[in-house]
LUMTILUM-384508 format. One line per field, with one value per residue: residue number from 1; y, z, x negated of N, C-alpha, C, O, CB in turn. Coordinates in steps of 0.02 Angstrom, whole numbers, plus 50000, padded with zeros to 5 digits. Glycine has a CB too. Example, Ala and Ser with C-alpha at 12.3 -4.5 7.8 and 13.67 -1.06 7.14 Angstrom:
<atoms>
seq = [1 | 2]
n.Y = [49716 | 49888]
n.Z = [50390 | 50354]
n.X = [49340 | 49358]
ca.Y = [49775 | 49947]
ca.Z = [50390 | 50357]
ca.X = [49385 | 49316]
c.Y = [49835 | 50002]
c.Z = [50390 | 50394]
c.X = [49340 | 49355]
o.Y = [49834 | 50057]
o.Z = [50423 | 50402]
o.X = [49288 | 49330]
cb.Y = [49776 | 49970]
cb.Z = [50452 | 50286]
cb.X = [49435 | 49296]
</atoms>
This chain:
<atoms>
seq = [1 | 2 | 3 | 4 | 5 | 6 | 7 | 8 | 9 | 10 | 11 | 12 | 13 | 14 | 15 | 16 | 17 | 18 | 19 | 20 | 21 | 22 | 23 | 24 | 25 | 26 | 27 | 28 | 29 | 30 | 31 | 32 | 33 | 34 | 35 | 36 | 37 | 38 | 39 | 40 | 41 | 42 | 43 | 44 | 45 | 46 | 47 | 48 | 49 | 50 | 51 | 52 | 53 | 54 | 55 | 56 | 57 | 58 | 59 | 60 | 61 | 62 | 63 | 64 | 65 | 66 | 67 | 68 | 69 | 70 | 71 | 72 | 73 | 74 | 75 | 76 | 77 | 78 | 79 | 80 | 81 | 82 | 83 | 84 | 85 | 86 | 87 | 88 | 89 | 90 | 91 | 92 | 93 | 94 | 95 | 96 | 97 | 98 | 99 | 100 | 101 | 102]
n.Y = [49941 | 50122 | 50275 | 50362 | 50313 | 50264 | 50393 | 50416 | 50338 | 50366 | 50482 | 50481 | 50378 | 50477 | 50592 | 50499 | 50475 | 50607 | 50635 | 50677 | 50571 | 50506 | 50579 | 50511 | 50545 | 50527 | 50476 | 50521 | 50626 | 50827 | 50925 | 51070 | 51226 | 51330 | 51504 | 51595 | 51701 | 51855 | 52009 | 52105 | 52266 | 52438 | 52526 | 52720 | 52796 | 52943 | 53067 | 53198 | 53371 | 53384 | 53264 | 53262 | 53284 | 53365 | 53336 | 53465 | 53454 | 53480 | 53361 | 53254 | 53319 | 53314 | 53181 | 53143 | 53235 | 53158 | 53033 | 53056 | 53095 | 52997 | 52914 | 52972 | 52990 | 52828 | 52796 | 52845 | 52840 | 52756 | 52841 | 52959 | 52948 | 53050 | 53208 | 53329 | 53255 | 53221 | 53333 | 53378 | 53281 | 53286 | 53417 | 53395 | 53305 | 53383 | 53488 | 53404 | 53367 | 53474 | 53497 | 53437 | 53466 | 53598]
n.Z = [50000 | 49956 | 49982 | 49960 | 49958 | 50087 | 50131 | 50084 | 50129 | 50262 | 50268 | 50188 | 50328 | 50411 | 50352 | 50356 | 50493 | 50551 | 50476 | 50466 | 50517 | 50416 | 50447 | 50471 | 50454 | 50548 | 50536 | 50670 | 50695 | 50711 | 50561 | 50562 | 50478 | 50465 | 50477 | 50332 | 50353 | 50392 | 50309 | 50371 | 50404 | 50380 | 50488 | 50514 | 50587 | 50693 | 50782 | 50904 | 50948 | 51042 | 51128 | 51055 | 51129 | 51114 | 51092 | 51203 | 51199 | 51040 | 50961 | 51012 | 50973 | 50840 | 50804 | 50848 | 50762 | 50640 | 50656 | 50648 | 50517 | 50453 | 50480 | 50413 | 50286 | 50284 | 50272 | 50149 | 49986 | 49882 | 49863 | 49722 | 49565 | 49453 | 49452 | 49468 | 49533 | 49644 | 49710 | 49729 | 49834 | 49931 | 49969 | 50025 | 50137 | 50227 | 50224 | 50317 | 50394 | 50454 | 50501 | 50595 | 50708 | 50722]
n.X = [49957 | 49977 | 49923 | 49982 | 50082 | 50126 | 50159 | 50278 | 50375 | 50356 | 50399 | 50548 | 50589 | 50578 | 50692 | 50818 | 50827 | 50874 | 50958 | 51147 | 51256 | 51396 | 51542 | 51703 | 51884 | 51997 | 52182 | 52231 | 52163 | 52149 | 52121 | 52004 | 52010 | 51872 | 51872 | 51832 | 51662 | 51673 | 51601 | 51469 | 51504 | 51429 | 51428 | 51417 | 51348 | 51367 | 51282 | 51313 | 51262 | 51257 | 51220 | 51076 | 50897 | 50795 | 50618 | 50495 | 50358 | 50246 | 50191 | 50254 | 50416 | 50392 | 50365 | 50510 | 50564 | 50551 | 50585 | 50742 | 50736 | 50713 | 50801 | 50932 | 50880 | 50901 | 51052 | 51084 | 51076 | 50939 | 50783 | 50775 | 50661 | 50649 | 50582 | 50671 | 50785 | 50735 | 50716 | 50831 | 50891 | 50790 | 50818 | 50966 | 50939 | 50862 | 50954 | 51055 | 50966 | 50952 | 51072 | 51111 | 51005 | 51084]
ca.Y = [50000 | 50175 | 50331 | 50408 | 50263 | 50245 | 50455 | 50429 | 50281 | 50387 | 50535 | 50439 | 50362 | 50534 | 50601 | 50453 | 50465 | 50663 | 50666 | 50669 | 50513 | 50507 | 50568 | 50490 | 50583 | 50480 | 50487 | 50556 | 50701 | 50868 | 50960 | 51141 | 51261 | 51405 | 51575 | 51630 | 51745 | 51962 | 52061 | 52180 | 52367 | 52473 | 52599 | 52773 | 52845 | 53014 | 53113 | 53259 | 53385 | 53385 | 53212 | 53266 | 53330 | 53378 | 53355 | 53512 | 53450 | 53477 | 53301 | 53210 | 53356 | 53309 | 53109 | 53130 | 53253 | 53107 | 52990 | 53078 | 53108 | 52924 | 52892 | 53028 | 52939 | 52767 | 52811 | 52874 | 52762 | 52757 | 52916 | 52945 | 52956 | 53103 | 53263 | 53365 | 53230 | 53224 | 53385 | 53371 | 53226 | 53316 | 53483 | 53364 | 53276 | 53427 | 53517 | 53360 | 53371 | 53552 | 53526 | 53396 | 53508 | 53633]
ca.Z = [50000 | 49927 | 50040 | 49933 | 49962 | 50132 | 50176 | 50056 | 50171 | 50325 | 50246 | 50193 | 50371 | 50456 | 50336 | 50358 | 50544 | 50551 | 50445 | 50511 | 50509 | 50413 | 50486 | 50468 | 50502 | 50565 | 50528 | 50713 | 50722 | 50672 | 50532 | 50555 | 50448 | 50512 | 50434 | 50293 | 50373 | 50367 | 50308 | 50417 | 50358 | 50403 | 50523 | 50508 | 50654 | 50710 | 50832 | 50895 | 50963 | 51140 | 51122 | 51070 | 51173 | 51074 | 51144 | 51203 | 51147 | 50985 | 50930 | 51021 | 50933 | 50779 | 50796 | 50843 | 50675 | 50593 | 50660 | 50620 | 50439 | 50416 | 50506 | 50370 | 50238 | 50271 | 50277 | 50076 | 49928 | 49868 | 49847 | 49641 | 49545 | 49437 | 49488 | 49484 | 49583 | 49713 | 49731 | 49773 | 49870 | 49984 | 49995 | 50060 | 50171 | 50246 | 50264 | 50330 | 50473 | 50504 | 50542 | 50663 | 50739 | 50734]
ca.X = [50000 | 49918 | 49914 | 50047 | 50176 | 50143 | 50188 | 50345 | 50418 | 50371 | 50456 | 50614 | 50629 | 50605 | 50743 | 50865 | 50858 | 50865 | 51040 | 51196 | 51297 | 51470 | 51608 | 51768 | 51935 | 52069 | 52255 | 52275 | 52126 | 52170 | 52056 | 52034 | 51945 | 51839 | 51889 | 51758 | 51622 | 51674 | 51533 | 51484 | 51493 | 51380 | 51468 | 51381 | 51306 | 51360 | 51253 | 51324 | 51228 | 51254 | 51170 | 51019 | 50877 | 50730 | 50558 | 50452 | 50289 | 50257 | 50205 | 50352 | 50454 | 50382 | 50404 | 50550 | 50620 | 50538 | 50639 | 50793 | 50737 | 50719 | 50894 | 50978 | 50884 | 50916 | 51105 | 51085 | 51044 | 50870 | 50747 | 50759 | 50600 | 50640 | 50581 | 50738 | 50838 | 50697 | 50729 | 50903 | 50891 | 50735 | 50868 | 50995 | 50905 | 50853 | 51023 | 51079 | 50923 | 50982 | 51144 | 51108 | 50982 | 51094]
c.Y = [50062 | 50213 | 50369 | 50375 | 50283 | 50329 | 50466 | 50387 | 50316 | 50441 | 50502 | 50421 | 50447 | 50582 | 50581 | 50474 | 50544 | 50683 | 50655 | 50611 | 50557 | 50548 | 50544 | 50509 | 50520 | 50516 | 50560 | 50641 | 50745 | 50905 | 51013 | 51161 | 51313 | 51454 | 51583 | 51698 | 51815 | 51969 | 52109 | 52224 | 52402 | 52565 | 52655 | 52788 | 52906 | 53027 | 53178 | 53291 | 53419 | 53339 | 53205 | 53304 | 53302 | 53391 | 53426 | 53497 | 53436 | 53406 | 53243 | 53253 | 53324 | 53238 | 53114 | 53159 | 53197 | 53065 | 52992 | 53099 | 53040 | 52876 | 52914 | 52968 | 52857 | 52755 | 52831 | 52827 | 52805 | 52830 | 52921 | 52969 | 53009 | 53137 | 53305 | 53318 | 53218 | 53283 | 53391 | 53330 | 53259 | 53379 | 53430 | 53328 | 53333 | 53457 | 53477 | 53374 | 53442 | 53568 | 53487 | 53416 | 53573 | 53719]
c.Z = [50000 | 49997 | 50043 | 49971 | 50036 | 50164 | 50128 | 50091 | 50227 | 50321 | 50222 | 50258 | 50410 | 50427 | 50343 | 50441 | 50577 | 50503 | 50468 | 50466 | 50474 | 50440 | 50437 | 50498 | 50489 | 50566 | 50612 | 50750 | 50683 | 50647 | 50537 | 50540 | 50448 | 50456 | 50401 | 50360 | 50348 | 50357 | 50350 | 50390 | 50409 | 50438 | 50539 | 50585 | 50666 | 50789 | 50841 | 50932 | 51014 | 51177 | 51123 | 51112 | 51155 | 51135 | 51132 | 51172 | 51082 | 50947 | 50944 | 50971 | 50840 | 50752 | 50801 | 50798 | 50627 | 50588 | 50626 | 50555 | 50409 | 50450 | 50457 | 50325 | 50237 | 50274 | 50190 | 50040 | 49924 | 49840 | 49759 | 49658 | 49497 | 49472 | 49529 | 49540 | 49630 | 49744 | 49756 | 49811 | 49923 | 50016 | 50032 | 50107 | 50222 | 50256 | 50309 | 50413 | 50517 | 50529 | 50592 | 50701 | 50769 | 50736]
c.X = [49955 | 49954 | 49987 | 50096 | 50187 | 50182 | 50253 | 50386 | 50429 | 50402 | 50529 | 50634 | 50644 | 50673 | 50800 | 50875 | 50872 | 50948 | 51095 | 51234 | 51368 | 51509 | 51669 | 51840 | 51967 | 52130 | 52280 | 52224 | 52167 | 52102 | 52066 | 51978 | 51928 | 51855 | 51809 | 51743 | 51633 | 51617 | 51565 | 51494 | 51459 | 51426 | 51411 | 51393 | 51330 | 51344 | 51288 | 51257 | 51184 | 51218 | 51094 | 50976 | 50792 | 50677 | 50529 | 50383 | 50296 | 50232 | 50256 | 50401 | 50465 | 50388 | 50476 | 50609 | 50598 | 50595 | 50719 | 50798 | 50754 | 50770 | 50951 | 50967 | 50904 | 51012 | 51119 | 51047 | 50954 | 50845 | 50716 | 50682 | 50588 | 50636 | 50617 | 50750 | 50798 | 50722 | 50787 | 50910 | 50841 | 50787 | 50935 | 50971 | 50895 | 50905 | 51038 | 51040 | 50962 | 51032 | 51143 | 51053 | 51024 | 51059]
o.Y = [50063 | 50193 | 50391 | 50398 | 50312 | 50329 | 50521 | 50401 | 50315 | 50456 | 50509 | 50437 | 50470 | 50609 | 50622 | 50491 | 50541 | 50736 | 50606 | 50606 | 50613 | 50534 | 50559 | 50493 | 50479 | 50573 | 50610 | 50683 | 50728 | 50916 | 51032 | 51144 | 51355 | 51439 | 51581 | 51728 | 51836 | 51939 | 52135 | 52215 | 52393 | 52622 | 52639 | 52788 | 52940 | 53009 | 53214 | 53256 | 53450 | 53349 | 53171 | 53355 | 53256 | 53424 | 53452 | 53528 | 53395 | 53398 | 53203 | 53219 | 53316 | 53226 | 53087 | 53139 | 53192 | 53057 | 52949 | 53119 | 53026 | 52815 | 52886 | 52919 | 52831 | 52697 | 52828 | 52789 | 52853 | 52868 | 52900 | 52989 | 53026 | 53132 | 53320 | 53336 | 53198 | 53283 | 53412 | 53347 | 53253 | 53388 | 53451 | 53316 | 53323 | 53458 | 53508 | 53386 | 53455 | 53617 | 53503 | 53372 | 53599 | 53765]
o.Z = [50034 | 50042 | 50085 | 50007 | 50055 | 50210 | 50132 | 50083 | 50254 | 50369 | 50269 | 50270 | 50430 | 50470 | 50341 | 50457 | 50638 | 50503 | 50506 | 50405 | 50491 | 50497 | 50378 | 50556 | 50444 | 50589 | 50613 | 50793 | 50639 | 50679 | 50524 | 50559 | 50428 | 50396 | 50427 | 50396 | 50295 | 50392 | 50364 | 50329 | 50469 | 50419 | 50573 | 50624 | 50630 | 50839 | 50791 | 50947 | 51027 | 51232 | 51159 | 51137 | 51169 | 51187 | 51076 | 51124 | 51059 | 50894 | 50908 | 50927 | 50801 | 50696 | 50755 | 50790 | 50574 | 50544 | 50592 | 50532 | 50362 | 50445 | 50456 | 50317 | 50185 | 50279 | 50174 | 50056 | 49949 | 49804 | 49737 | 49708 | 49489 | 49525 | 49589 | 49595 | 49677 | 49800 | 49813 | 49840 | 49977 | 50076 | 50090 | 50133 | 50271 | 50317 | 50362 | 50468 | 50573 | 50563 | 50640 | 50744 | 50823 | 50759]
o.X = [49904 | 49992 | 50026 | 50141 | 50238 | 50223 | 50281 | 50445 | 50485 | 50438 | 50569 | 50693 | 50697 | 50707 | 50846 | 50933 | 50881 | 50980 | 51092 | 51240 | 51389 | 51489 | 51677 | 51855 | 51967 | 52136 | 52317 | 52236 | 52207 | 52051 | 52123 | 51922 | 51968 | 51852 | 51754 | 51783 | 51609 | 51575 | 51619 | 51490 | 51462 | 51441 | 51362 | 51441 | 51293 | 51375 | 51296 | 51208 | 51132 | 51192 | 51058 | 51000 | 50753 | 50677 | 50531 | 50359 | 50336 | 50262 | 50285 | 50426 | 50512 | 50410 | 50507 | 50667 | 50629 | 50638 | 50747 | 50852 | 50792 | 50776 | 51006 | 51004 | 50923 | 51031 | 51179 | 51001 | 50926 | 50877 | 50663 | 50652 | 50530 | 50667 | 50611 | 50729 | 50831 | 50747 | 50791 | 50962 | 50869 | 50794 | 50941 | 51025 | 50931 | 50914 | 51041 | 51067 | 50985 | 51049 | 51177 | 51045 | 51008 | 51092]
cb.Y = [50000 | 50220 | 50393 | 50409 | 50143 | 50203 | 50534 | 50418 | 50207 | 50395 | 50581 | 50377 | 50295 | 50586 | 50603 | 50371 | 50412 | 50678 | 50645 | 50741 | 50466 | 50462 | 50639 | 50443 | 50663 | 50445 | 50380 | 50486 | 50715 | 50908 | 50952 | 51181 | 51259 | 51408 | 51657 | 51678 | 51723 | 52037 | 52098 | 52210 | 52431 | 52475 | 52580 | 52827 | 52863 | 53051 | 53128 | 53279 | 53389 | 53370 | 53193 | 53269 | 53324 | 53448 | 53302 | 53531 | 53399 | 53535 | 53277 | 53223 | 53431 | 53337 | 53057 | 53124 | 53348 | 53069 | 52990 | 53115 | 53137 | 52885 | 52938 | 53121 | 52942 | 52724 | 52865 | 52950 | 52752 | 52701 | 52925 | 53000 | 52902 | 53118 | 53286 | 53369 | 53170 | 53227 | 53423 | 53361 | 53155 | 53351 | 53548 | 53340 | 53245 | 53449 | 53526 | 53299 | 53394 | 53609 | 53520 | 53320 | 53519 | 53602]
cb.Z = [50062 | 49825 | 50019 | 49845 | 49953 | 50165 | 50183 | 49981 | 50189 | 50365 | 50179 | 50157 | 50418 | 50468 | 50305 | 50332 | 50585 | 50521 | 50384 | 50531 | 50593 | 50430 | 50525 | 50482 | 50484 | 50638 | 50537 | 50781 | 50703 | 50703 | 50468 | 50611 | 50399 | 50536 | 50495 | 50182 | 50359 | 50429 | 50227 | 50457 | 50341 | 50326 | 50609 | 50449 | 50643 | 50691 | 50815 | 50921 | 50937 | 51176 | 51077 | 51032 | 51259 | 51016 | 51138 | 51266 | 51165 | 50964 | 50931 | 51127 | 50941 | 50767 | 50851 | 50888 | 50619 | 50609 | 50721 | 50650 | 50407 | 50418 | 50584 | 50343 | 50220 | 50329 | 50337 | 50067 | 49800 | 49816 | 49911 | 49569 | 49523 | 49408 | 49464 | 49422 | 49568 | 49709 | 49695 | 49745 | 49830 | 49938 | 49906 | 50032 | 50138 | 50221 | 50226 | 50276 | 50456 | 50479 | 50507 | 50653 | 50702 | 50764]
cb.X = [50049 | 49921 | 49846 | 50067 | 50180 | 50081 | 50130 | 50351 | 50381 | 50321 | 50426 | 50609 | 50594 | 50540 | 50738 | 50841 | 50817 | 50784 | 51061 | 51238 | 51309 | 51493 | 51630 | 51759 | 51976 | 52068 | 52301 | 52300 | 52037 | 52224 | 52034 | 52070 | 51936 | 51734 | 51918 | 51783 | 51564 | 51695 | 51505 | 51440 | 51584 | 51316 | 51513 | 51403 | 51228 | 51427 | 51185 | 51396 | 51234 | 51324 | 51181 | 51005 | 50916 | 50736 | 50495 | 50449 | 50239 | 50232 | 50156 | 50402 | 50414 | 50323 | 50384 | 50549 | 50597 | 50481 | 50645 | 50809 | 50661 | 50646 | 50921 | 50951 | 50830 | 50869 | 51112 | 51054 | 51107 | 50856 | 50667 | 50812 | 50580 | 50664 | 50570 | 50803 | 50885 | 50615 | 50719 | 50957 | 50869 | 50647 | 50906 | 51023 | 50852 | 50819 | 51087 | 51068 | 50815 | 50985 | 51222 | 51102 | 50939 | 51109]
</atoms>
């Protein structure tokens, strides 16, 4: 018996005894079938701005408008690759920070 055979026998038994047996319904079980899976939806976030409470130092300050840039954006489809619509997409983004700055 080659090397091969013998790790295709020991793979076959570890498969065979690793699968689930049969089942068999009987006349007197009852079958019941799980509701398909909801997608989630992605419920938007609103901060107001009583909520926040911007750090004094200016690099916490500054992590933390990060953060909230890349909370706006990940809320908006993908950042185009033309110029122009960068541009509108960067001006929105930005209003967007300032009103939740206030």
């Amino acid at each position: 018996m080659s090397l091969l055979e013998t790790i295709k026998n020991l793979f076959c038994k570890i498969v065979a005894e690793t699968s689930a047996p049969e089942q068999t319904n009987k006349p007197s079980e009852v079958v019941t079938k799980k509701a398909a899976p909801v997608a989630a939806t992605k419920q938007a976030t609103k901060v107001s701005t009583a909520q926040l409470q911007i750090p004094e130092d200016s690099t916490l300050k500054r992590h933390f408008i990060s953060a909230l840039k890349c909370q706006i954006e990940s809320e908006m489809p993908p950042r185009p690759t033309e110029s122009t619509l960068k541009r509108h997409y960067d001006s929105t983004v930005q209003s967007k920070l300032e009103n939740l700055l206030g």
